[in-house]
N, C-alpha and C positions, 0 to 999 in steps of 0.2 A: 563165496570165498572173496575176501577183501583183497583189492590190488592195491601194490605199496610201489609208487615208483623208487627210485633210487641213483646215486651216479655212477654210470654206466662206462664202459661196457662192462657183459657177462667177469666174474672173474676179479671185479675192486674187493679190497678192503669194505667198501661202504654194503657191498653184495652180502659179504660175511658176517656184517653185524645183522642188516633185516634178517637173515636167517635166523639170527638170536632172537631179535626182536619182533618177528611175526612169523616162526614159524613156517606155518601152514596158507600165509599169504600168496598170492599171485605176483611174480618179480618184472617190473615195469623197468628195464634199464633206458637212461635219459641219457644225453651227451654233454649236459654240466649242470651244475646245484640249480640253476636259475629255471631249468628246461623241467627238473624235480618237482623243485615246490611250484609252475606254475602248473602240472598235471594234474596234484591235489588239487590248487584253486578252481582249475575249469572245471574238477569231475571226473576227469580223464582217470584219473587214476582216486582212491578212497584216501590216499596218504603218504607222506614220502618220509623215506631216511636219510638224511646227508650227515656228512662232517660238522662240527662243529670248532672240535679245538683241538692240537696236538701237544704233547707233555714237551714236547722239544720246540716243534717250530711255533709255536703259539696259537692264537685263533686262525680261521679260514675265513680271512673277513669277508667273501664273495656272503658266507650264510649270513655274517651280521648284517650288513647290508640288505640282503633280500629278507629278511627278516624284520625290517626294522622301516622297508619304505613300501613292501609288493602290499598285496590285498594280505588282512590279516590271515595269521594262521598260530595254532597254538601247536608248544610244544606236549605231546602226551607222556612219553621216557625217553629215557638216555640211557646208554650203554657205553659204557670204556673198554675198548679191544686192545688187546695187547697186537702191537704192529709186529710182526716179524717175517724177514723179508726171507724168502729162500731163490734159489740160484737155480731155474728153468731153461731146460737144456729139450732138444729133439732126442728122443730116444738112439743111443751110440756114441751121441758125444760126451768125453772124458774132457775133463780138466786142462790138460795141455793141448784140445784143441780149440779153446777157446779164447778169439783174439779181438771179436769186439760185442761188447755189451750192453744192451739197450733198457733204460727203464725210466722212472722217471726223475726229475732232478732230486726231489725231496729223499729217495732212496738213495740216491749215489753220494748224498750228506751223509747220510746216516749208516752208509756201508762202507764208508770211505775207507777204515782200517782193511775191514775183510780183503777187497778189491785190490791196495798196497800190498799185501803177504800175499795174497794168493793169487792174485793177478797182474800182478807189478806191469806188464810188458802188454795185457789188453786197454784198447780204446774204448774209453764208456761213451753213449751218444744218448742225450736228454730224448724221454718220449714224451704224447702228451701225456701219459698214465700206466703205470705200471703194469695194467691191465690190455691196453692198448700196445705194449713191449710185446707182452707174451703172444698175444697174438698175429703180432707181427713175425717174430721168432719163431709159430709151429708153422710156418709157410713154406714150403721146403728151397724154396729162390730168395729167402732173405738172405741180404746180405751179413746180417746177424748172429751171431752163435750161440748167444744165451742172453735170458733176459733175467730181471730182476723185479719180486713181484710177490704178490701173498701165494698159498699154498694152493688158493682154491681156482686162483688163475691156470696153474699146471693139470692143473684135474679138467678145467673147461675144453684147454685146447691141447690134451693130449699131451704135455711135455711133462719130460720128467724130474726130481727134484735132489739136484745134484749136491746140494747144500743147502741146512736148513737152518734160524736164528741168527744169520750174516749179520745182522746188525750193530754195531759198536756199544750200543746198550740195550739190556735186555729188559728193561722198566721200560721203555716208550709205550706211550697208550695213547689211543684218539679217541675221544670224547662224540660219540654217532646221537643226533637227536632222533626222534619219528617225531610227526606232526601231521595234523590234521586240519579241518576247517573246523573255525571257531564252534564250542557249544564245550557243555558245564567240564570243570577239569575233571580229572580221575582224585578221587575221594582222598582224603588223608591219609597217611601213613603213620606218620610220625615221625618219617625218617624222608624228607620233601622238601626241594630245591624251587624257587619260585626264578622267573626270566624274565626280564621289562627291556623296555627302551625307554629312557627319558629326552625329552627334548628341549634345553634351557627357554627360556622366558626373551631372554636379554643377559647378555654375559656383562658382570661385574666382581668385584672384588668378590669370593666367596661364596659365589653361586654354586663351584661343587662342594664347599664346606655346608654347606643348608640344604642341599641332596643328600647328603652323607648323615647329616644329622639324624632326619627322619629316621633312618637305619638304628642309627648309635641311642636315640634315645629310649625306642623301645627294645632294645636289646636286641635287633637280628644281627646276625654274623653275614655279612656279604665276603660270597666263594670265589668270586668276579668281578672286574671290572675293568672295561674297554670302553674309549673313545675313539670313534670313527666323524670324517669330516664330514659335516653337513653338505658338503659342495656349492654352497654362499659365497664364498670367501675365506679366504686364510685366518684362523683362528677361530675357527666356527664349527661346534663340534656335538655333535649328541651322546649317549652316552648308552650303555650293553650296562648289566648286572644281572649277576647270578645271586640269590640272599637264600639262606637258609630258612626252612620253613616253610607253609601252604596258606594261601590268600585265605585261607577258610579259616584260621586261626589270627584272634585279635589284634595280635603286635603287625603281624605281617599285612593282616588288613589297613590298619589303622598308616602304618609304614607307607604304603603305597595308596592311600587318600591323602597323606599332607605332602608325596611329592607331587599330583593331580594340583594342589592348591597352586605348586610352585611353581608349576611347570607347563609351558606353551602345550607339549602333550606327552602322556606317557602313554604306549602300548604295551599291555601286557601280554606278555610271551607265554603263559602258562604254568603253573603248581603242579607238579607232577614226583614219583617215587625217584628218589637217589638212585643213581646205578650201586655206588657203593654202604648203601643203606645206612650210614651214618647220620645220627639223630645230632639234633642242638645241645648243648649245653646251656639251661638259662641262666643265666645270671637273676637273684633275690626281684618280684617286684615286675616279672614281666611272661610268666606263666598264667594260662587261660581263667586259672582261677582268679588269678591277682586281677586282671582285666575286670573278670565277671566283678567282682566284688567292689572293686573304684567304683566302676558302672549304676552300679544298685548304689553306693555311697554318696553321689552326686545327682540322682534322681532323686534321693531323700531331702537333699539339700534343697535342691529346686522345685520340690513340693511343700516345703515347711514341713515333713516328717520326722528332722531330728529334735 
């Protein structure tokens, strides 16, 4: 049985997707993304699942980061959870006895309405984690009355779920990668998201316009894209992309050998299945045939064949 670390404690969001994403795995909970991915690295653990991005607050840059400078690691899938926060209470407590709140900040954004109408008169208090609330909360000496937290939090430590979908929107989704230590990606699909990190050369007029290119002229669609500070110096930046498509297919190959050309380094982050299985659209001229076919066309050339 494969162990998957994860960010902990029992009871995250990030808990709820490994269960999607490996089932029948062994759940390794960490005390933050960094303590995750370096489980997988040492062995400690076969593999981890962290956050990746949120539809609201944007990336988690602590992954781009550890992703982008720790020992490599690829990414294998992704999964997008729908976040929904529900209202964890000690079994007895009702609504009006609920005077202070604990969870974590990213929830008390995103619950802000609920908490106005139905809590107008409670004090919310930031946790480190919503998972970390709840737990807090089934203690029977917290000073706490309810926390704010995924469903599967309330089911860890006993509390019950006074209110469910609190959130002020019901589309938010986070974006969970699994990852592994490096070896061949998982095969194509058809419907596959490729991750790198690029690292400029020397920054000049147009240096992300000639990254970008590579992209644009063999037609992939880039899903992403983040720059994070080198920590050099101000204005010094590397760069995250998500592109449509698998390193195993020509444009996307070819795409990430001429940013290698450009680029002081690129790490590739992994080829792996969409969560939401949404295939490419090519544009005329840049389907595997069209590759194969130049291919043989300028091998004829460069034999005197035509």
């Amino acid at each position: 049985m494969p162990k998957i670390a994860y960010l902990g404690p029992q009871g995250t969001f990030c808990e709820a997707a490994l269960r999607i994403l490996a089932p029948d795995a062994e759940r390794l909970p960490c005390a933050n993304v960094t303590a995750a991915l370096d489980a997988a690295r040492s062995g400690e653990a076969d593999g981890a699942v962290v956050p990746l991005e949120n539809s609201v607050e944007g990336a988690i840059t602590v992954t781009l980061d550890e992703l982008a400078w720790g020992d490599p690691l690829l990414i294998t899938a992704e999964l997008l959870l729908p976040v929904e926060f529900s209202l964890l209470v000690r079994p007895g407590t009702e609504m009006t006895h609920i005077k202070r709140v604990y969870t974590h900040p990213a929830a008390i954004t995103q619950c802000r309405n609920f908490l106005a109408r139905e809590l107008p008169d409670a004090v919310v208090v930031a946790a480190p984690s919503t998972a970390a609330a709840a737990l807090e909360v089934s203690m029977e000496d917290s000073p706490y009355d309810a926390a704010i937290g995924p469903a599967i939090a309330g089911e860890h430590y006993g509390l019950d779920e006074l209110a469910a979908r609190m959130g002020d929107r019901d589309d938010t989704v986070t974006r969970f990668v699994q990852v592994a230590r490096p070896g061949p990606p998982p095969v194509p699909t058809g419907a596959d998201r490729t991750s790198l990190v690029a690292f400029l050369r020397d920054d000049h007029p147009g240096a992300l316009l000639e990254m970008l290119s590579e992209f644009a002229v063999r037609g992939v669609n880039l899903t992403r894209i983040e720059s994070r500070p080198t920590g050099d110096g101000i204005g010094r930046y590397f760069f995250h992309f998500d592109a449509e498509g698998h390193v195993a297919e020509a444009r996307v190959g070819e795409a990430l050998s001429g940013l290698h050309r450009l680029c002081a380094e690129v790490r590739f982050l992994g080829s792996y299945p969409r969560a939401d299985r949404v295939s490419p659209q090519l544009k005329p001229g840049t389907s595997e045939s069209d590759f194969t076919e130049a291919s043989g066309w300028i091998d004829k050339i460069r034999t005197g064949a035509m």
